[in-house]
C-alpha positions in Angstrom: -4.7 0.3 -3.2 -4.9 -1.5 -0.1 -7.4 -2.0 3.1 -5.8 -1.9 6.6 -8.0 -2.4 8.9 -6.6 -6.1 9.7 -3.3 -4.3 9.4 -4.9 -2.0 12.2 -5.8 -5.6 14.6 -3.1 -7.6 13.6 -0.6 -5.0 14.4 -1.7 -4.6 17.8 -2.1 -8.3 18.6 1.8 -8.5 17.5 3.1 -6.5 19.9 1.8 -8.7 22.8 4.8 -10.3 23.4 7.1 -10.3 26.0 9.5 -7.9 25.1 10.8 -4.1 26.4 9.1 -2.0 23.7 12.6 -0.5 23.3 14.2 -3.8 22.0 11.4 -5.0 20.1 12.0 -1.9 18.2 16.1 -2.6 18.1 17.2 0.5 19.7 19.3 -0.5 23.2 23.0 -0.6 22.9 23.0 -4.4 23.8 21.8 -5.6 20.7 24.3 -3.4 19.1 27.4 -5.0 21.5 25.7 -8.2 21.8 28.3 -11.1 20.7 27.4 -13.6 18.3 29.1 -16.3 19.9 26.3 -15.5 23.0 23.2 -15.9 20.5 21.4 -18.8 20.7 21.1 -21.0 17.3 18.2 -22.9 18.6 15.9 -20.1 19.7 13.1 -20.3 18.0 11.3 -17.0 17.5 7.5 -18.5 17.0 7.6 -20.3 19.8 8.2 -16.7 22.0 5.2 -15.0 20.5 2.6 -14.3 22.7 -0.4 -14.1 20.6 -4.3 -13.7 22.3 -6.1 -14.6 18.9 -3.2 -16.5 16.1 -4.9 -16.3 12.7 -4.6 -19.3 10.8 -3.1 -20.0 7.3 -6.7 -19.6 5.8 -7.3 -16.5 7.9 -3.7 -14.9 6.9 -4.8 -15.4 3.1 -7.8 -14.0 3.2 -6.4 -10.5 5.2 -3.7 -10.8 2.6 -6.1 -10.8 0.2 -8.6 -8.1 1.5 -5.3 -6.0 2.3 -4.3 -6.2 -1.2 -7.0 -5.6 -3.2 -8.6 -2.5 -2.8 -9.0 0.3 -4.6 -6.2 0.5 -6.5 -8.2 -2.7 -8.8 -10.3 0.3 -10.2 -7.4 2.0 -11.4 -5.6 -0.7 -13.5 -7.0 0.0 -16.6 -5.8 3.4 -16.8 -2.4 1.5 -16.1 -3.1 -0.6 -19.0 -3.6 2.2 -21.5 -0.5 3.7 -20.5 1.2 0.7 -21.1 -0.8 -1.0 -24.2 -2.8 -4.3 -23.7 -0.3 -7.0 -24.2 2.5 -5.2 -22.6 0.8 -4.5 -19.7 -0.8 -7.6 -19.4 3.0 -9.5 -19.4 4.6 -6.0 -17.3 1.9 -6.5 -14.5 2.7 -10.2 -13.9 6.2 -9.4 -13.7 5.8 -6.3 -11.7 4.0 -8.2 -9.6 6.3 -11.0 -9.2 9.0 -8.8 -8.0 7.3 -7.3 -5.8 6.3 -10.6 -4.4 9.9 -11.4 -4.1 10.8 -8.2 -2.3 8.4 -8.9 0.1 10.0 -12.7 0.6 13.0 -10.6 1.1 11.4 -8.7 4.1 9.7 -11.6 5.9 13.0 -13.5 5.7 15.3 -10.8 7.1 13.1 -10.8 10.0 13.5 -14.0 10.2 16.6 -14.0 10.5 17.2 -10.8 12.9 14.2 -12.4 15.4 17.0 -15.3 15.9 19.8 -13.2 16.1 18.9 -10.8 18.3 16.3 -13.3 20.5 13.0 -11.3 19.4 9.5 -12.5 18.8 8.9 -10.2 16.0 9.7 -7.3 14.2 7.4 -4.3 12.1 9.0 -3.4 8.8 10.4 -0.2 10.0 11.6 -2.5 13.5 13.6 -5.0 10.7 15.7 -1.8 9.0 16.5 -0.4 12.0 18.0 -4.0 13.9 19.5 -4.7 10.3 21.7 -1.3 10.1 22.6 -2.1 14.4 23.1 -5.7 13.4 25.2 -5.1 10.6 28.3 -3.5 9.4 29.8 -0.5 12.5 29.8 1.6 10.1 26.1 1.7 10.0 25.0 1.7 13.6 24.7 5.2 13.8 22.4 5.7 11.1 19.7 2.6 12.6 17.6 5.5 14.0 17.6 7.6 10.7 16.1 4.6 8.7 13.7 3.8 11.1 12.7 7.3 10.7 12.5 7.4 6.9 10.8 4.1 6.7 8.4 5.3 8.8 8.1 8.8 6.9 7.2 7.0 3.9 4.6 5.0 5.4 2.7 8.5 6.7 3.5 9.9 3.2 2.0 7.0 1.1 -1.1 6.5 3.5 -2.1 9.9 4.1 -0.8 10.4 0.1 -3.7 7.4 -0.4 -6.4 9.4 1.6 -5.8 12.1 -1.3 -6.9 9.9 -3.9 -10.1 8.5 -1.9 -11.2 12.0 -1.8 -10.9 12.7 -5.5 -12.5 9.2 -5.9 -15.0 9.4 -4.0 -16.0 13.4 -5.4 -15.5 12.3 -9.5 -17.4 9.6 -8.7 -20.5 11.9 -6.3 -19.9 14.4 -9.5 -21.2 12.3 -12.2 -24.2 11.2 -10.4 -25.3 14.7 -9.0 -24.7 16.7 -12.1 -26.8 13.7 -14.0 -29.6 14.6 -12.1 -29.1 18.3 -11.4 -28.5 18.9 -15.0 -25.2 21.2 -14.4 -21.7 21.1 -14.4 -20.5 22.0 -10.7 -16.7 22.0 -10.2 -15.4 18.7 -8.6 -13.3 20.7 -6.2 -16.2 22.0 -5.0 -17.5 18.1 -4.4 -13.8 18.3 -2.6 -15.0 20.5 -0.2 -18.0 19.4 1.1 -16.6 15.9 2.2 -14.3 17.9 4.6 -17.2 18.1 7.4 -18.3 14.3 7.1 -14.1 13.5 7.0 -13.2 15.2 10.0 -16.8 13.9 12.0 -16.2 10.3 11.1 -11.9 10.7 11.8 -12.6 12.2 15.3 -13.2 8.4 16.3 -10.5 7.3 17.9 -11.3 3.8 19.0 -10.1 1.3 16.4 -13.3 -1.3 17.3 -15.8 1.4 16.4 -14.5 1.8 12.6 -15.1 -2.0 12.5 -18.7 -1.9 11.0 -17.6 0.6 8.2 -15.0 -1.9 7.4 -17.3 -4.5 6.9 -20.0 -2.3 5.2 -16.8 -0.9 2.8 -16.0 -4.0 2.1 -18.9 -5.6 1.0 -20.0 -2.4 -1.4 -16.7 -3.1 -3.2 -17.7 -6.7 -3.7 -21.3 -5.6 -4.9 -20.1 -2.8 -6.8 -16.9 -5.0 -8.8 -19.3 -7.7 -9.7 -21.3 -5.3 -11.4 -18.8 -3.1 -13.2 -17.4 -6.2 -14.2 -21.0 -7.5 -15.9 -20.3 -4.2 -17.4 -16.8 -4.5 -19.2 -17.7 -8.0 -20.3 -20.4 -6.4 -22.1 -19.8 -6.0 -26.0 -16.0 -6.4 -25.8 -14.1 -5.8 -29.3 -11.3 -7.4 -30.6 -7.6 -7.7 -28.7 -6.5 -6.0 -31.6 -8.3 -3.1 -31.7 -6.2 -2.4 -28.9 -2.5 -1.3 -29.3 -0.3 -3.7 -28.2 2.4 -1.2 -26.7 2.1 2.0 -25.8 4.3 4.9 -26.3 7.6 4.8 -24.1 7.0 8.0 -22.3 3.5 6.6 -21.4 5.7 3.7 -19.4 6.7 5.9 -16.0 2.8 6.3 -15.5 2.2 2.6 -15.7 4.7 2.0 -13.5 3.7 4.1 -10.8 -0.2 2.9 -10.9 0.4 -0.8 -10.8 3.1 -0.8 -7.8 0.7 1.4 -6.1 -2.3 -1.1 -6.9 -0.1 -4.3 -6.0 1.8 -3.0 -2.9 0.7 -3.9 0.2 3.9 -3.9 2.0 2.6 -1.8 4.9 0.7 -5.1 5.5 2.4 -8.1 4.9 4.7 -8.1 8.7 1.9 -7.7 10.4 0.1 -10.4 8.8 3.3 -12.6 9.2 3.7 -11.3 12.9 0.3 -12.7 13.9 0.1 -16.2 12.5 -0.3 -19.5 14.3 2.1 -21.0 12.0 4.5 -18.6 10.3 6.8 -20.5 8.5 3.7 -20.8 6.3 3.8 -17.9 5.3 6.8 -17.6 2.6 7.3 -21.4 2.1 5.9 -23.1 -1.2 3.3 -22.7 -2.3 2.5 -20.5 1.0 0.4 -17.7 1.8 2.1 -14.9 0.3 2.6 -17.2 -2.8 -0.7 -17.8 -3.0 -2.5 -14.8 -2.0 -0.2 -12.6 -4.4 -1.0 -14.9 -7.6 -4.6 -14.3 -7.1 -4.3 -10.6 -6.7 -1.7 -10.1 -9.8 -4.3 -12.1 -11.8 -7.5 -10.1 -10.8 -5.4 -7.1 -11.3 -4.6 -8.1 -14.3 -8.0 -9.3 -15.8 -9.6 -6.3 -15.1 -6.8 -3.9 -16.7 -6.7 -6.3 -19.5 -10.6 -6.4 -20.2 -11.6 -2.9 -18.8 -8.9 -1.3 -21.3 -10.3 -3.6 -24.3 -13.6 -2.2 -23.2 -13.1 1.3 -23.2 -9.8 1.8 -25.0 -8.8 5.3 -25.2 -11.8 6.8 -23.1 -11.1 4.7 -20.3 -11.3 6.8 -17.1 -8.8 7.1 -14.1 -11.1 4.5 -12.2 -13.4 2.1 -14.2 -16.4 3.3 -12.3 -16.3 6.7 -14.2 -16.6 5.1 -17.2 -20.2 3.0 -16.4 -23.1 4.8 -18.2 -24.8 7.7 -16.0 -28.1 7.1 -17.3 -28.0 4.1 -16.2 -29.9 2.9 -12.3 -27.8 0.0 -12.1 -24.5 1.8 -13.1 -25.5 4.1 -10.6 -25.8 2.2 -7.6 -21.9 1.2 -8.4 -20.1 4.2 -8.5 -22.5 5.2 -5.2 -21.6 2.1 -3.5 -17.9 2.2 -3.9 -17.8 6.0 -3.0 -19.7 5.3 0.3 -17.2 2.4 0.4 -14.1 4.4 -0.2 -15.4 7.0 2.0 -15.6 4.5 4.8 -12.1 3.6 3.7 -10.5 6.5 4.5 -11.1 6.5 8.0 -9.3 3.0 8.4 -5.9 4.3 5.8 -5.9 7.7 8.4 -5.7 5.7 11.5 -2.4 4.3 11.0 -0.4 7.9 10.2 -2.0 9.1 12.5 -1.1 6.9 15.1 2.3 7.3 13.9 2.7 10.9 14.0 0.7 11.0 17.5 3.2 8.2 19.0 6.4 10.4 18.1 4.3 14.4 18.9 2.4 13.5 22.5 5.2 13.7 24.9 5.1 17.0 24.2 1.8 18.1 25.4 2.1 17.4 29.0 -1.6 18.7 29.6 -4.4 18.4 27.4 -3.6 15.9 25.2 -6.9 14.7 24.5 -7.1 18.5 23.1 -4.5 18.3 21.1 -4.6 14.8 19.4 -8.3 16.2 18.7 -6.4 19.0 17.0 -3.8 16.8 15.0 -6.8 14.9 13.5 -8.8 17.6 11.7 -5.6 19.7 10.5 -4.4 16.2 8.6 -8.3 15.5 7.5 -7.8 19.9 6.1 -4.5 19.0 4.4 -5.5 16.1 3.1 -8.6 17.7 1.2 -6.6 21.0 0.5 -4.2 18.4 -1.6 -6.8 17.1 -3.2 -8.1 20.2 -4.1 -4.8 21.2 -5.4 -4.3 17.8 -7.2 -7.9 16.9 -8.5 -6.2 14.6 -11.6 -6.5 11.4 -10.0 -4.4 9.4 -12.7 -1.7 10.9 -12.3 -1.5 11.3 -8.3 -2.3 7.5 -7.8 1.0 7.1 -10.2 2.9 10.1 -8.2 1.9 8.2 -5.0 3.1 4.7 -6.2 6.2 6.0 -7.8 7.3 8.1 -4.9 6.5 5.9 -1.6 6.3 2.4 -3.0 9.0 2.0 -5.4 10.7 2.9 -2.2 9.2 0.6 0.7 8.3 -2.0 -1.6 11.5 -2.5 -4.0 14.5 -0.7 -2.6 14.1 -0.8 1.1 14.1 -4.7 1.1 16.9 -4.8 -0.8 18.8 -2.8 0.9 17.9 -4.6 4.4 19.2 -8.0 3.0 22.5 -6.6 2.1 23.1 -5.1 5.6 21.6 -8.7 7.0 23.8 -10.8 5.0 26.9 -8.1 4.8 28.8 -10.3 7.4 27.0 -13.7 7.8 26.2 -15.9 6.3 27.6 -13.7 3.3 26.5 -12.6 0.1 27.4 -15.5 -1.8 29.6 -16.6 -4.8 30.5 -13.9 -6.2 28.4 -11.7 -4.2 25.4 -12.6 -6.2 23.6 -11.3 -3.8 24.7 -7.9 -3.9 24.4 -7.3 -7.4 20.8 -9.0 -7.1 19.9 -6.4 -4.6 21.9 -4.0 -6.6 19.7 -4.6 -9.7 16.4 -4.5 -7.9 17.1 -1.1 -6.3 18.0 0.1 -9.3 14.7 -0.8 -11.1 13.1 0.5 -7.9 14.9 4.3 -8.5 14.4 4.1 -12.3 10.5 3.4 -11.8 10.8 6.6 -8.9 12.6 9.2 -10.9 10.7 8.4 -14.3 7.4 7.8 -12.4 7.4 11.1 -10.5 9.2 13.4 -13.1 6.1 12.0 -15.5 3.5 12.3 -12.6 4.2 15.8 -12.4 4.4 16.5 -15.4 0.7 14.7 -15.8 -0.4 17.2 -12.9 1.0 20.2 -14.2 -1.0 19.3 -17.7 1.9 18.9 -19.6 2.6 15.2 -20.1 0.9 12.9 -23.1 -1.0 10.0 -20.5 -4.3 9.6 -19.8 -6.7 9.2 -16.8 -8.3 12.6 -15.9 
């Protein structure tokens, strides 16, 4: 789905600035009582960040890129044969553009808020909770509660995300050791053994050590796409061999597995938070622009050709369907489960600094202990899910349907009513509103639909594809 490890640096570097923790994060009652009429229209948020290392518009659109693209890349083509080639190929541009458009939604409510309230910057969850004290009186009380849910969501869909490297990563160590050992050994079992190597390599708790498995991760993927991609090109039939459209009730499962390929929400503020110039960043053509064209149209080439390729025996991640026999084919699906492996470590950091940040004040002694402690019972529940959920079609859709229809279409939505509620306004005849209205409504269709099907799909009752 998505890479944070610049997410990891960048988010640290942002908070550098020169502002109480507390009101960065929009939680003091003067920003609450604070009159408008004191707020200063010329303050000028980027000029207040204090930044040790700015990235640079070429820098930002490359994180945005390596942020973006990730695993989830493997996965559209299952997407696509839940969805039929030329419908999916038309639904993942548009997908894709709204969820680009959410995301310009987000950067300029915090925008906004940063020169309202007089602050450098603001995380996603920072931008709901000033937006709900900024906004209507009625919703002041409730700033805490969506900071907490925004935050929840994040934990859910990251540590969700380390359940589906696991499965990933043991389908993919499967295939390879039963070629060569000549039996069929249970890919639970596969499940279990990564639990030692998970834990060892998540009891590292300094961010700059993971670094080199970054890199290494990230070049495997490049090695490893290139080839699978010499692969699909290989003896492709006709477009229509292919249906065009799939069956309806196949839709919900589509859904879910491009938002959770596209969306890197989690991302993008922290990105934004850390450039040298970031007006750049949502203007035309921009870096979001920019970087979220090129990712919607690699996504969608290799749905589009990997789901021509393989057709109805395409596999929930293209890698499973490369031939076995094969050395080359090999090498691929071992160098992107090393690389996914390496992955996971970088997705469990952030969680887990978020569940740490909110739990340690209550371990006055021995913390050390007990942070220890926190970090292998998530690696055991993590693997005990996957265990429980090896199908790894349908969780990537459960995941994306669940946590990003919800940070990455309804959430943003909802923070530029609250921001606009009073001023400047929502426009003629509240366009705004009903914008927002109909994009949170698309946003809890796709998450209803999405996780009733998902489950469905786990439970082995549904009609879609992608064990």
């Amino acid at each position: 789905q998505k890479d944070t490890s610049n997410f990891l640096y960048s988010k640290y570097k942002a908070e550098m600035n020169d502002v109480p923790a507390q009101q960065a994060a929009g939680s003091t009652l003067p920003l609450v009582h604070m009159s408008r009429d004191l707020e200063s229209n010329d303050y000028d948020p980027f000029k207040n960040r204090k930044l040790t290392h700015p990235t640079s518009d070429a820098e930002t659109l490359i994180h945005l890129l390596k942020g973006s693209l990730g695993s989830g890349i493997l996965a559209m083509p299952l997407a696509f044969l839940n969805s039929g080639l030329w419908f999916g190929l038309v639904a993942t541009f548009i997908v894709g553009a709204i969820c680009t458009y959410c995301v310009h939604i987000l950067v300029k409510c915090a925008h906004i808020l940063c020169r309202r309230r007089q602050i450098p910057s603001l995380g996603f969850a920072d931008v709901a909770e000033t937006a709900f004290l900024d906004g209507p009186e009625a919703l002041h009380k409730w700033s805490r509660m969506i900071r907490f849910v925004i935050n929840s969501f994040l934990v859910v869909d990251l540590l969700g995300c380390c359940c589906v490297y696991i499965v990933f990563v043991a389908r993919n160590i499967k295939q390879i050791a039963d070629h060569y050992l000549g039996v069929d050994i249970d890919v639970q079992l596969y499940m279990a053994m990564l639990l030692l190597p998970l834990i060892l390599v998540n009891l590292i708790r300094n961010l700059k050590w993971l670094a080199p498995f970054s890199m290494i991760a990230n070049l495997l993927i490049g090695v490893g796409m290139c080839i699978t991609l010499y692969y699909i090109v290989i003896d492709l039939p006709s477009p229509s061999s292919r249906p065009a459209v799939a069956h309806f009730s196949q839709m919900p499962l589509f859904f879910g597995t491009v938002i959770f390929a596209l969306e890197g929400i989690g991302v993008v503020m922290s990105l934004e938070n850390n450039m040298k110039t970031p007006a750049h960043f949502i203007g035309c053509p921009g870096v979001l622009n920019t970087g979220m064209t090129v990712v919607i149209i690699l996504y969608s080439g290799v749905g589009f050709l990997g789901y021509l390729r393989y057709g109805e025996e395409t596999a929930s991640s293209i890698t499973l369907n490369l031939p076995i026999d094969e050395m080359l084919a090999q090498s691929v699906k071992l160098m992107i489960a090393i690389a996914i492996f390496f992955t996971y470590a970088l997705q469990f950091y952030v969680p887990m600094e978020i569940i740490w940040k909110n739990i340690q004040d209550r371990f006055s002694e021995r913390k050390n202990i007990a942070e220890y402690s926190l970090r292998v019972v998530l690696v055991i529940a993590t693997v005990a899910i996957a265990i429980a959920v090896p199908n790894l079609g349908p969780l990537i859709s459960l995941i994306g349907a669940v946590c990003l229809s919800t940070l990455g279409l309804i959430f943003p939505s909802l923070i530029e009513i609250v921001v606009y509620w009073e001023e400047p306004g929502l426009g003629r005849f509240n366009w705004i509103l009903w914008k927002n209205i109909a994009l949170m409504l698309f946003g809890l269709i796709g998450f209803v639909t999405g996780t009733y099907v998902s489950i469905l799909e786990i439970l082995g009752e549904g009609s879609g594809g992608g064990h």
